[in-house]
Structures are given as structure tokens and as C-alpha cells.
N, C-alpha and C positions, 0 to 999 in steps of 0.2 A: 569570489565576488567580481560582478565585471567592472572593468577599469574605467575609470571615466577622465584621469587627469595627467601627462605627461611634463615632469619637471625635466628641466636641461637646464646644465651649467652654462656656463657663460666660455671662460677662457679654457682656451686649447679644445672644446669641442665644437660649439658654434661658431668661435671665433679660432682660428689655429694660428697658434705661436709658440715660439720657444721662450718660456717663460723669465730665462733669465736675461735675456735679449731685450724682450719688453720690460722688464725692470730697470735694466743697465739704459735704456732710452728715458722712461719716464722719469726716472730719477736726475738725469742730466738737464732736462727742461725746466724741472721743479725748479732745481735749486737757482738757476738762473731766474727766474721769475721773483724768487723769495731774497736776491744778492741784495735786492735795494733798502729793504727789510734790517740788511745790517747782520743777518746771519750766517756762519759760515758752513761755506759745502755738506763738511762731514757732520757738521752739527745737524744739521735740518736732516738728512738721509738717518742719521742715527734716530734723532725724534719720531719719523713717520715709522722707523721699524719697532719703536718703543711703544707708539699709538696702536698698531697695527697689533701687536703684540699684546696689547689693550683688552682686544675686541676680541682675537681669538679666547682671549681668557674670562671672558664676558658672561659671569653667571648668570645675566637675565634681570640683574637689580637696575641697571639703568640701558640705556638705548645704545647703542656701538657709537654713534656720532658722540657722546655723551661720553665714553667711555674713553675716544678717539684723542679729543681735543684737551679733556682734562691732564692726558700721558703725555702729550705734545707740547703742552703749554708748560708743563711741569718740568719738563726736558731744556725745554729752549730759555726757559723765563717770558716769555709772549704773552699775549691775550688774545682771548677768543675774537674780542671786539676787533682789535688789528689784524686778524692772519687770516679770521675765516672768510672775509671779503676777498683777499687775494687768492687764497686757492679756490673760490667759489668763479674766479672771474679766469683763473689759469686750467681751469676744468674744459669752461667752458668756453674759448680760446686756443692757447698751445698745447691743450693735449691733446685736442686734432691730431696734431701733428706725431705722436706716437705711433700713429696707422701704419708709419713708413718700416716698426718693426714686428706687424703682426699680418699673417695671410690672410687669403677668402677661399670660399669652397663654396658653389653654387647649392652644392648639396642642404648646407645647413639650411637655407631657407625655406627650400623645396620640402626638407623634411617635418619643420613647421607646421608650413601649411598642410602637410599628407596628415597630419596629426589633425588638424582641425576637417579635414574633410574627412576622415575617420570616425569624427564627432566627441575626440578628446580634447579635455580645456589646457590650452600650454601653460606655462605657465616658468616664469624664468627663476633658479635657483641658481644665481651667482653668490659667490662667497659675498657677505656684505660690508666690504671693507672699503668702499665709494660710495661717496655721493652720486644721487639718481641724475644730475645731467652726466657723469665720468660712464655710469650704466649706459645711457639711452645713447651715447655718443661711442661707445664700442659695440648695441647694437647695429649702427648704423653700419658702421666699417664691415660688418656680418651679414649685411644687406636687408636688417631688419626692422624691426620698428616695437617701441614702444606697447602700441595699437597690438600689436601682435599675442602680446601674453594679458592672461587674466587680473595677474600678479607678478611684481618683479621684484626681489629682494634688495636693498641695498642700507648703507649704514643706520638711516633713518626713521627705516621701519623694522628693525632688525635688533634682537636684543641676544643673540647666539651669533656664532661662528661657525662654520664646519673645520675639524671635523666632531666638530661634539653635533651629540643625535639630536641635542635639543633644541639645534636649530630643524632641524626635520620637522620636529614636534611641531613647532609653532609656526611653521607654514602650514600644517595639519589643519592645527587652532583658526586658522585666520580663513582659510578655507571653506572650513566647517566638513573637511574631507575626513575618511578613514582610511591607515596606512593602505589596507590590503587592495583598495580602487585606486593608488595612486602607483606611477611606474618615475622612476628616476635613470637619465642617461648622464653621463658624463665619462672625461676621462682619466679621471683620477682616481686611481683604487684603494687608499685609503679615503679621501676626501670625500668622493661622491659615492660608493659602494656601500660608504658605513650606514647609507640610508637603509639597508638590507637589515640590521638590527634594530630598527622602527617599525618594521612590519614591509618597507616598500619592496617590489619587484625591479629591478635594478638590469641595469645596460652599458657596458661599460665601451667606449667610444676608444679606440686603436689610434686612430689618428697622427693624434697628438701625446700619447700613452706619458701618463705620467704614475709612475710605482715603485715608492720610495723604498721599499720595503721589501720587493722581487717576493710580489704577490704572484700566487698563483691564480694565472690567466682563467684556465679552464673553470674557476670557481662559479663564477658569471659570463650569461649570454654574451658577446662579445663581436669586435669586429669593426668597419668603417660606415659611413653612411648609409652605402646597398643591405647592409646585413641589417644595421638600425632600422631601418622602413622594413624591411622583410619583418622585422620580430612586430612591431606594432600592429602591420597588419594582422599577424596572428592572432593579436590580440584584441582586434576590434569584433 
């Protein structure tokens, strides 16, 4: 079937970082934001990985924000009415300032657009564990935009996690695509590869390689940006 739709992750492929860097940032800005709140440090960092931890385990019965703030709230003793204001306005705010632990690669955008000049619909499959201004503002840092994808995943519209398939599925659903016309890039080879057992053709991004599990490489097409575009066009 020819391919009509290109999903790409978001962190360490379009956007490159060492993942634990950008945590060890993001999390030191949080909790400074959330001190007046009355909370402490390890408490909050614990709650988001309890929340977080939420969503990955997200059968589908309610929405990842949903899923998110219930584990969080339930952690901290909070409420949704007090906390989601402040991380809604430290989104959109001092996590700017996280940029300072994540790179750029002209590439990723370039490769985008070679995708849409192709006449593939992009379409962004970031894990959905953010809110869509925390997405569109790590777009940006990516050199990207919003505008750019057909579809962006993030906690709100998202009721899976990867690596479960069935988050694949339901960007499927929402599409109205079939697995075997869509291709999936990323650099994670459990996380983003597992799309390969949904039916998708898959691409796995070197870069930034994350493989928790000392996957074997040669499984899937493979490689940096140059190779990325090289496989696409074969496939237009």
C-alpha cells in the first residue's frame, strides 16, 4: 500500500537531548515554581513520576491529563483547581528555559518539510505525557511549528502511552489511516519501533539512540537524518 503519512517522535529525534539531562533541568525549575505552593522538592518530583507513571499505564478508560492529575493530586494531597493553574502558566513560562538542556539539528526541520514536499501528511507522535503548550514550546526549540504536523499527540488528546501499541492504534482511529500507509521515525527502539507490531513501517533515528534493552540495530532501517530522507524518498 503506498504510504501517505509520516509520524516522528518528538524528544531525541527531532528534538536532540540526553534525556536524563533534560529531566534533571526540568525538574529543578518545577519544583521551584510549585515551593510557594508549600510543597516539598522530593515530594513534587515523586508525584509527577507517580502521575507520569499514570498515563504510561493508561488503559484507555480516561484521557492521560485525567489520569495524570488524579496520581498527582492523590500523592501530594492538592487539587486540580490549585496546581493545574500553576503548571499551566510554568509550561508556559520557565520551561522556556529548559532549551538550555536540549540541542538543534537543522536537519529535523528540513526533514519535515522533505516529507510534505513528498506529499506525506506529518504528523507528530510525541509520548503524551505534556500538555500541548510544553509540545508546541519543544517544537519550537526544534525549529518547528505547531502548523507543521496534521496531528500532535499530547496528554489531552491521548488516552495510551507508548510503549503500549495502543497508543499507535488510536492515532490510527483519529486519522482514519491504515497501519500499512503509515511509516513511524524515532529514536527509541523499544518505544517507537513497537509501532512495527501495529502493522507500521518504522525508522529508527541513531542520533540520539536510545535501547534500553541492546536491541538489535540491524532489525530496522536505520541511521541519522541523511539516511532518514534517503528512506522516505524511496518511499514516495
Amino acid at each position: 500500500m503506498k504510504i501517505t503519512t509520516v509520524l516522528f517522535d518528538l524528544d531525541g529525534t527531532l528534538l536532540p537531548m540526553d534525556q536524563d539531562e533534560f529531566t534533571k533541568g526540568y525538574f529543578a525549575l518545577l519544583v521551584r515554581k510549585l515551593a510557594p505552593l508549600g510543597y516539598d522538592p522530593k515530594a513534587v518530583i515523586d508525584a509527577v513520576w507517580h502521575g507520569t507513571g499514570a498515563m504510561v499505564k493508561n488503559d484507555g478508560s480516561r484521557r492521560n491529563c485525567e489520569a495524570f492529575w488524579r496520581a498527582f493530586t492523590a500523592e501530594t494531597g492538592g487539587t486540580i483547581e490549585r496546581d493545574l493553574p500553576v503548571f499551566e502558566d510554568f509550561y508556559g513560562n520557565e520551561f522556556d528555559r529548559v532549551a538550555a538542556f536540549c540541542g538543534f539539528n537543522a536537519e529535523a526541520a528540513k526533514t519535515v518539510a522533505l516529507c510534505r514536499a513528498l506529499g506525506f501528511t506529518p504528523v507528530l507522535a510525541t509520548n503524551p505525557i505534556f500538555p500541548p503548550v510544553a509540545v508546541e514550546t519543544r517544537l519550537r526549540w526544534a525549529g518547528l511549528r505547531g502548523e507543521d504536523f496534521a496531528h500532535i499527540t499530547h496528554y489531552e488528546n491521548s488516552r495510551y502511552c507508548k510503549p503500549n501499541p495502543d497508543y499507535y492504534r488510536e492515532i490510527l482511529r483519529t486519522l482514519g489511516r491504515s497501519a500499512e500507509e503509515c511509516v513511524m521515525i524515532g529514536n527509541d527502539a523499544e518505544e517507537d519501533m513497537i509501532a512495527e507490531t501495529v502493522g507500521l513501517r518504522v525508522f529508527l533515528l541513531t542520533d540520539c539512540l536510545i535501547s534500553r534493552n541492546g536491541s538489535d540495530l540491524s532489525a530496522w532501517p536505520h541511521g541519522g537524518f541523511a539516511e532518514a530522507q534517503d528512506f522516505l524518498r524511496a518511499l514516495a
